[in-house]
C-alpha positions as CSV (number, residue, x, y, z in Angstrom):
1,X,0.0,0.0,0.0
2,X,1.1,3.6,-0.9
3,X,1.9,5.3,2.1
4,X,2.4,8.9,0.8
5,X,0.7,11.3,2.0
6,X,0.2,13.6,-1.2
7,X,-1.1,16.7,0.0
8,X,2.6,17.3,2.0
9,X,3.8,16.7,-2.0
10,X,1.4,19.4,-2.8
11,X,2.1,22.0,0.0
12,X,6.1,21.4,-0.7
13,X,5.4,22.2,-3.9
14,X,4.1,25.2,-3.4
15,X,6.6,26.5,-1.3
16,X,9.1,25.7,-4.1
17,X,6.8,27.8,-6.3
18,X,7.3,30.4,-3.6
19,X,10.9,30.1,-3.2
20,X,11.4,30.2,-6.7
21,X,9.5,33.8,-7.2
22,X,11.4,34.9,-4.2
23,X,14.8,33.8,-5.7
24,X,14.3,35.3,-9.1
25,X,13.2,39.1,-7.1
26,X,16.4,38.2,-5.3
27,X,18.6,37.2,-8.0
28,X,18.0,40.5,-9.9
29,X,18.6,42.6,-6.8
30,X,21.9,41.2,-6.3
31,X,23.1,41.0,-9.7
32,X,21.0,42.9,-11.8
33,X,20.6,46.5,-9.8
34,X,16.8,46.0,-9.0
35,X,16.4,48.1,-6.2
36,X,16.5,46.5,-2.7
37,X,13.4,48.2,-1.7
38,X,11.2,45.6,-3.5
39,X,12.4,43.1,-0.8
40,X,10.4,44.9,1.2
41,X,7.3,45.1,-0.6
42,X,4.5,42.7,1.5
43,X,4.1,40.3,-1.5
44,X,7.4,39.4,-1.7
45,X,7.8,39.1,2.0
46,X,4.8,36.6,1.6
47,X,6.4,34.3,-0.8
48,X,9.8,34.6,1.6
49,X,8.1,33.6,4.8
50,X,5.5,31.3,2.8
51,X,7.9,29.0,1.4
52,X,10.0,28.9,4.7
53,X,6.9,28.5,7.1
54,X,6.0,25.4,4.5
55,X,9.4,24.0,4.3
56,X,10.4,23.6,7.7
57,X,7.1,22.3,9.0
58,X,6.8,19.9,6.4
59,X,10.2,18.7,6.9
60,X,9.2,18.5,10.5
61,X,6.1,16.7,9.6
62,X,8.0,14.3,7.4
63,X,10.6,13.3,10.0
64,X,7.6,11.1,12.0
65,X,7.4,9.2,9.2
66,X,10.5,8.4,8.3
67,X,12.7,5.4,9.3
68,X,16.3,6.9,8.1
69,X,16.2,10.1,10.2
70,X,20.2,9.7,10.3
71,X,20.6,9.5,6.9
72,X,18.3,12.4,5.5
73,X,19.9,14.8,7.9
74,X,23.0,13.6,7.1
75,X,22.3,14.5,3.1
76,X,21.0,17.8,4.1
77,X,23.8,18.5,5.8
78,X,26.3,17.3,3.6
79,X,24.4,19.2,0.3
80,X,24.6,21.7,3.1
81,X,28.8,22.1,3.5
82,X,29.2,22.1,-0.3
83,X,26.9,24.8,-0.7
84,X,29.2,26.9,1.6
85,X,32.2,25.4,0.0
86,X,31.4,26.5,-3.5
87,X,29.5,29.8,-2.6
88,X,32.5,30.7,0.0
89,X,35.2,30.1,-3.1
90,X,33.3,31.6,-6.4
91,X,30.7,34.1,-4.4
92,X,32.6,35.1,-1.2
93,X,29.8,38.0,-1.1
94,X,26.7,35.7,-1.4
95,X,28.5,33.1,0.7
96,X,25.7,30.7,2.7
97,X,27.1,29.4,6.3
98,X,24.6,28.2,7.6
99,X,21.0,28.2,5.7
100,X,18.0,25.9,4.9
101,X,19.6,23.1,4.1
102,X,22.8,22.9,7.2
103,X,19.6,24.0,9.3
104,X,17.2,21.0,8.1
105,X,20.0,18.8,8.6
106,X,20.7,19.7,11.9
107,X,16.9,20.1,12.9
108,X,16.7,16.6,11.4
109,X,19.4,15.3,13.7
110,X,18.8,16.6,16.7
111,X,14.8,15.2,16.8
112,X,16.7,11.6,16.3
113,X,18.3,12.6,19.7
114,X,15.3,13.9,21.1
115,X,13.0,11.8,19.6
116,X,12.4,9.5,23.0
117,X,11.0,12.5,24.7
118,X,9.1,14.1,22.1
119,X,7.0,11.4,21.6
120,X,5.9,11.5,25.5
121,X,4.1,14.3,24.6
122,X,0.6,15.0,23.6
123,X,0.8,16.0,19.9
124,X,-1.5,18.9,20.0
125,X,-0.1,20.5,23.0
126,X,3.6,19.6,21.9
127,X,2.7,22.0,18.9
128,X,0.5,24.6,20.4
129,X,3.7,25.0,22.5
130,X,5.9,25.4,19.8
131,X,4.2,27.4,17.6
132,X,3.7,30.1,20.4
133,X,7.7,29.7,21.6
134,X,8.6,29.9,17.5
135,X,5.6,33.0,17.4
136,X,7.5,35.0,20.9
137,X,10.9,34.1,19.6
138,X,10.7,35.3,15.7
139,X,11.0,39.1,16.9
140,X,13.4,39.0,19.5
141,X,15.9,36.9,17.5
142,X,15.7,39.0,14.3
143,X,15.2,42.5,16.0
144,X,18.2,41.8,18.0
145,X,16.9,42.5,21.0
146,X,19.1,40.2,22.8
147,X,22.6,42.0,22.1
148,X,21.8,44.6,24.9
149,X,21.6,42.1,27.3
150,X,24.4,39.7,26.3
151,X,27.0,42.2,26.0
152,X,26.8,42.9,29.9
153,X,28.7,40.0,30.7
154,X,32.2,39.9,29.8
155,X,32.7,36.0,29.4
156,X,29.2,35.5,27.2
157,X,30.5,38.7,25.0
158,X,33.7,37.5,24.4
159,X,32.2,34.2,23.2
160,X,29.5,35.7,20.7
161,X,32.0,38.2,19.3
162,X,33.7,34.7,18.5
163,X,30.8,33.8,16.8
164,X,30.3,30.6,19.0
165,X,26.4,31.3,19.0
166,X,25.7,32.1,15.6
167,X,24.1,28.6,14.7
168,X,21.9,29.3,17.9
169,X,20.1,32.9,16.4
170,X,22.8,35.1,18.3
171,X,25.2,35.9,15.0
172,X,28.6,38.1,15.7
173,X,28.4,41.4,14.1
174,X,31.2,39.8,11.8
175,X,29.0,37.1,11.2
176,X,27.6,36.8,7.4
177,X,25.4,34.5,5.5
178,X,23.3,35.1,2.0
179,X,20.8,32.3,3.4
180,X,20.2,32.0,7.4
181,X,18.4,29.9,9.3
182,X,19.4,29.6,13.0
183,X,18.3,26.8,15.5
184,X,16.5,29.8,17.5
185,X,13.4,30.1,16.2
186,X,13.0,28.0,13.5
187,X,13.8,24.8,15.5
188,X,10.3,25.1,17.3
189,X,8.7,25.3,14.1
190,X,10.5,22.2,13.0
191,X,9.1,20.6,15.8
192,X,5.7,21.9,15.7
193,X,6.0,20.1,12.2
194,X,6.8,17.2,14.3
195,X,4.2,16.8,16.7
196,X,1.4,17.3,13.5
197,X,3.2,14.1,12.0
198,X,2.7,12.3,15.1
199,X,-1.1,13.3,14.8
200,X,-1.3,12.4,11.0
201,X,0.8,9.1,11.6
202,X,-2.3,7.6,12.9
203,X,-5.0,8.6,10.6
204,X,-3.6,6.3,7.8
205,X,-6.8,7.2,5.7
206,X,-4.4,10.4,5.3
207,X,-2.6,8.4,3.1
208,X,-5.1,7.9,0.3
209,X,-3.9,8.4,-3.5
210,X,-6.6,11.6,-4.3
211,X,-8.8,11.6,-6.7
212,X,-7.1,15.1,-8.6
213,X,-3.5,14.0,-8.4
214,X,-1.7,17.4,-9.3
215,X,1.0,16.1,-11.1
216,X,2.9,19.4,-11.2
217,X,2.9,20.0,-8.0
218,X,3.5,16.1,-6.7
219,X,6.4,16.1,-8.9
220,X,7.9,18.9,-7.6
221,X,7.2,18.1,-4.3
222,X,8.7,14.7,-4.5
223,X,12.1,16.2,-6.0
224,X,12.0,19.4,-4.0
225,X,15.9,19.3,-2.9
226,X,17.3,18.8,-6.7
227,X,15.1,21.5,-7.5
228,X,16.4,23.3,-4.8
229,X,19.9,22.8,-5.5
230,X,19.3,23.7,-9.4
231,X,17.1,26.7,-9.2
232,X,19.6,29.1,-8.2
233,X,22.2,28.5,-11.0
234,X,19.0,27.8,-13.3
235,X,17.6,31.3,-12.4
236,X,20.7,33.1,-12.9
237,X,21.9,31.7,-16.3
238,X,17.8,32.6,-17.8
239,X,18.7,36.1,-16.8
240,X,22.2,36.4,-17.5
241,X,21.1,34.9,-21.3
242,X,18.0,37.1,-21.3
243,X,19.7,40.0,-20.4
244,X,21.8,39.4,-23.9
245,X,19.4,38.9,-26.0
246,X,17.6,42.1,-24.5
247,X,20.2,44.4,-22.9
């Protein structure tokens, strides 16, 4: 029996519509002298925080059902490392330390750890919870409200002028990454994810192949990280060849 559940296909495909869109507004800000301010505009901010909300709960989601938790963090993370390796030699501007993918990695990896205890849990609560601490947590991470107050010890300044928390959500003011996604917040989104899979893991009628498949989007959802890998060189030689053709 086919246990894929097709409407996560559908969602993830969706947010790799979103990310795409993003990327391409991005792409010609960075190399084609669109102006930054369109970054800001709310649509664009929608398909930014769209296809990251859907990503990382998804991924969160996805982790309860699968039995190689090891092995798809350690992908993530791996696809992760040579993304910083290649954007840190050829891009050293646009360089990515740590972003979706060392994140999902790690995310992915730490729930194996924690797996024991977050099943003890009652789903709904376990992600009420977490949605709320992500919700409280968003705006004091990326405000950077937290500087005033770490800087008044001594010992905890010297360490995050060292950068030793910038894979927590407290980055150095030397710290820089094109793509970031740091363990605070976004972890408790991961794990909201993760307490919804628990909840869908036993409603197997969940799993039923629907009756409008979506072929599009199930495609893209099934091959979402060798789109997402792709997209950004794909994206960037359309415009580079468009841009000769039409100068």
């Amino acid at each position: 029996m086919n246990k894929r559940i097709y409407w996560l296909d559908w969602l993830r495909g969706i947010a790799i519509i979103f990310m795409i869109i993003y990327h391409m507004i991005y792409q010609r800000v960075i190399w084609f002298s669109l102006s930054p301010d369109v970054l800001a505009l709310p649509l664009v901010r929608f398909f930014q925080l769209g296809a990251q909300l859907l990503f990382i709960s998804i991924s969160g989601i996805s982790c309860s059902f699968s039995k190689s938790n090891w092995k798809r963090g350690g992908i993530c993370l791996g696809y992760g490392l040579i993304i910083t390796l290649v954007t840190s030699t050829f891009f050293p501007e646009e360089r990515i330390v740590f972003g979706i993918l060392h994140f999902l990695g790690t995310a992915i990896i730490l729930y194996s750890l924690i797996k024991p205890l977050v099943v003890r849990v009652q789903p709904y609560l376990g992600s009420f919870l977490c949605l709320l601490t992500f919700s409280l947590l968003y705006p004091f991470i990326y405000k950077g409200y937290y500087i005033k107050y770490m800087v008044q010890n001594t010992w905890v300044q010297h360490l995050w002028e060292k950068g030793s928390f910038n894979v927590l959500g407290f980055p150095s003011l030397t710290f820089g990454s094109a793509d970031y996604f740091p363990l605070i917040p976004w972890f408790f989104l991961f794990l909201s994810g993760t307490f919804i899979g628990l909840v869908l893991k036993e409603r197997p009628r969940q799993n039923k192949v629907p009756r409008y498949p979506l072929p599009v989007l199930t495609f893209m959802g099934k091959h979402s990280l060798l789109i997402y890998l792709l997209h950004i060189p794909a994206i960037l030689g359309l415009f580079f060849i468009f841009d000769l053709l039409l100068p």
